[in-house]
N, C-alpha and C positions, 0 to 999 in steps of 0.2 A: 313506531317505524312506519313510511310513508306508506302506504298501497301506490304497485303501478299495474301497467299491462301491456305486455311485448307478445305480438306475433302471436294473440290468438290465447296467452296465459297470464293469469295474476299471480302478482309476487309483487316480495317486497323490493322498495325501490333498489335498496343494493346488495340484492342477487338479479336486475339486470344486466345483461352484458349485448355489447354490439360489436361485430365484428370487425378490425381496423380496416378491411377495406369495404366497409358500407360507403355508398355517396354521399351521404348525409358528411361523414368525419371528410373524406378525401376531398370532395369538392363543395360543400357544403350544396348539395345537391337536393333538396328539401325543402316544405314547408310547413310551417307552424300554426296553431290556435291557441290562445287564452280564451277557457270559456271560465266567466266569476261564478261564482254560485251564492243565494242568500237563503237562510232556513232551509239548506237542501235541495234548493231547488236553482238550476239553472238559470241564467238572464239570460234572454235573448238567445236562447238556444237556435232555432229556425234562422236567425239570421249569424248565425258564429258558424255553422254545419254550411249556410251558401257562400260563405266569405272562403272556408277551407275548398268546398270543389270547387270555384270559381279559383283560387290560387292552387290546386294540383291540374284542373283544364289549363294554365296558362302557359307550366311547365311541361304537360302532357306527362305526366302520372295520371293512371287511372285510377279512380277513386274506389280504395281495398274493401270501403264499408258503405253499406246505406244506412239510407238517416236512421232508421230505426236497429238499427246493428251501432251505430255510433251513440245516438242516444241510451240503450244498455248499459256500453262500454261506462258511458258518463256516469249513468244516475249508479252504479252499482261502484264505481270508485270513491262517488260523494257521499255514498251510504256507507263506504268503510272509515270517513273522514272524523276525526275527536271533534271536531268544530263544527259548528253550523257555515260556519261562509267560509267561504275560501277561493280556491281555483283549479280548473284541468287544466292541463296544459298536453295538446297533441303534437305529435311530430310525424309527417308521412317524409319516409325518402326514397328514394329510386330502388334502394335496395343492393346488396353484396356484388359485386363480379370487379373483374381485375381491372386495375388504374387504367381506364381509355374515356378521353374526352366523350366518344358517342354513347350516345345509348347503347347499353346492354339489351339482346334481345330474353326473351323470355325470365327476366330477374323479378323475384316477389318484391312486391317493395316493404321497407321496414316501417312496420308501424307500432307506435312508442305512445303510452299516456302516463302520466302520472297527475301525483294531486299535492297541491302546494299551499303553505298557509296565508291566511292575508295580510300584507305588510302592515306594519305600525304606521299609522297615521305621521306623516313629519312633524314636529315638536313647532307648533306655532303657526302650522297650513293654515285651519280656520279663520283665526283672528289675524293675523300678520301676511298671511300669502307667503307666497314662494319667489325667489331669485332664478332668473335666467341670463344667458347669454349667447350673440348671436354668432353664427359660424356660415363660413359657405357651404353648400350642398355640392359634396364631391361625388355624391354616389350615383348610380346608374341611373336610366332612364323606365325602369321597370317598378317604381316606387310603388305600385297598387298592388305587386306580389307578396304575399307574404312570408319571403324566403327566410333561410336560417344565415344566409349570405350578410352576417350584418356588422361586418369589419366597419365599416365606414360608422355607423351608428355609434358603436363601440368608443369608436374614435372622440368623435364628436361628445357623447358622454362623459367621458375621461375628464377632458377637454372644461368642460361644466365644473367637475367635479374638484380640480384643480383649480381654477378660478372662483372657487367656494361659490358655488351656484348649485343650483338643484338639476337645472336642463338645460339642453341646447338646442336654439332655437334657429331651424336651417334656412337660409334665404338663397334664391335663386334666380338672377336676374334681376336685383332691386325688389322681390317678392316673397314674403312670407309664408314658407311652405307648412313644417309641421315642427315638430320638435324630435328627441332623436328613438325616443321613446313612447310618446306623445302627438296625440293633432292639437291645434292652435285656434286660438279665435282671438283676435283683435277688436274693443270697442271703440272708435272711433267717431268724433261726435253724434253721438248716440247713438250710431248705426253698429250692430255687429256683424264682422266681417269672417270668412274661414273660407280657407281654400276648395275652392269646387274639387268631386272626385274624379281625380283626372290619374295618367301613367306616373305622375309627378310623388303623389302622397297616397300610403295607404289607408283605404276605405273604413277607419275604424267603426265600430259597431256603437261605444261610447260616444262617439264623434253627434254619429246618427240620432240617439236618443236625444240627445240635446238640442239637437236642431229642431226635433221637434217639438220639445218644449219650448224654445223661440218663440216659432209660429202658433204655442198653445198660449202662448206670452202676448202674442200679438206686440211682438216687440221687432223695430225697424232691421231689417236683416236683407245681409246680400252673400250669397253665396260666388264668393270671389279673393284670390288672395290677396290681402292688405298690402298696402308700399311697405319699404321697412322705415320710411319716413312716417305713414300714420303709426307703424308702430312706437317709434320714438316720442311719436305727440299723442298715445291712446289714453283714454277716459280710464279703461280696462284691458286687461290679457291674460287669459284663462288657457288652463289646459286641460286635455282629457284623456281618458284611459281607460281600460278596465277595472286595473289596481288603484288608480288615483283617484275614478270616478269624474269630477267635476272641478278644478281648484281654480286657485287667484292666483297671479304673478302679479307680483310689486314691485319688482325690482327690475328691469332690463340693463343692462351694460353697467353695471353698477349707479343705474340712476333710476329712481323711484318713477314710477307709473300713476299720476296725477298724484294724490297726495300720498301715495305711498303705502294705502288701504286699500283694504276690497272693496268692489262698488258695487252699489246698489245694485245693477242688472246681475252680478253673478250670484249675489246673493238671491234673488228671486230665482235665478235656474238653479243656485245649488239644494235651495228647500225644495225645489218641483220636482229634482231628481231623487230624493230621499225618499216620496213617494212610490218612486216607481220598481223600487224594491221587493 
């Protein structure tokens, strides 16, 4: 049975309960974190912990735990965990008081973890890559929060998943933002491309790590969203994730992505991220 932890106690995940008029349910009022974990140990902790108060400052929640009150919460969930790797997953929301757009004055806010196991690899990622497909970006202008508000995503996923694709990959203005799950990278005559962290795309932490390896790659790199026409003409198109880690897309709109294999450069970032484990 999962371990969680609601409002300060641990249990198991289903003897929690939240009350139907949290913000979190009524207005998806809230934001979230996936932190991965590998042999127990948190990735990128320090920068999963600035990603969550940089998205509770945004919405103006105040932040219920310090880093060391939140790192507790984590390492003692992932030490109830059957697995070595896995994930937390946190949820801050505004917290219970009666249906009113404003803020509530004086409301605790509800805070939620739990621990999740790690997805099965897709049947063929590796060696074959993954299909995508692209969709317009209908969702708001707040894309660097990381709200619970994620109808549109939702959408957009579906959307993938009915087109027998894996993801959707959102453009906006002729531009390749993120995916709906997912940040993006485009390689385009040998240059790889990913949208700068702008209000547009959320700041993934995955995203980050990679880019470092790029620049530890010493490989041609511009931090900028690609056209969706170099998408259509890319060498490569990779996505990133917590859960996903590093992958290859082969497929766009139902049309292969150079020869329809993983390329070389993701191969080189996907072995440099397996180190960093």
């Amino acid at each position: 049975m999962s371990a969680a932890y609601l409002n300060g106690e641990y249990k198991p995940l289903d003897e929690c309960q939240v009350s139907v008029l949290d913000r979190g349910f009524i207005f998806g009022d809230a934001v979230y974190e996936l932190i991965p974990f590998y042999i127990k140990k948190a990735f990128r902790l320090e920068a999963h912990l600035a990603r969550l108060k940089r998205s509770l400052a945004e919405i103006r929640i105040n932040n219920p735990q310090t880093d060391e009150q939140w790192q507790a919460i984590i390492e003692r969930l992932i030490s109830q965990h059957d697995e070595a790797n896995g994930y937390v997953y946190i949820q801050v929301s505004r917290g219970v008081a009666r249906r009113d757009h404003a803020f509530p004055k004086d409301t605790a806010a509800t805070v939620f973890a739990m621990l999740g196991a790690w997805p099965a690899l897709i049947d063929g990622a590796l060696d074959k890559g993954l299909s995508v497909v692209t969709v317009d970006d209908i969702r708001w202008n707040r894309c660097d929060v990381k709200s619970t508000s994620l109808l549109a995503n939702v959408l957009m996923k579906q959307k993938a998943l009915e087109s027998d694709a894996h993801e959707a990959i959102m453009i906006r203005e002729g531009k390749v933002l993120e995916g709906s799950a997912t940040n993006t990278f485009v390689v385009h005559q040998g240059t790889v491309f990913t949208a700068a962290k702008d209000n547009l795309i959320l700041p993934g932490i995955t995203r980050d790590v990679v880019v470092e390896l790029i620049n530890t790659l010493a490989l041609p790199f511009v931090e900028q969203a690609a056209s969706l026409q170099q998408l259509q003409e890319a060498d490569e198109v990779w996505l990133t994730s917590s859960t996903k880690e590093c992958l290859a897309i082969t497929e766009v709109d139902g049309q292969p992505v150079a020869n329809g294999q993983p390329g070389p450069l993701w191969h080189q970032v996907y072995a440099a991220f397996q180190l960093q484990k």
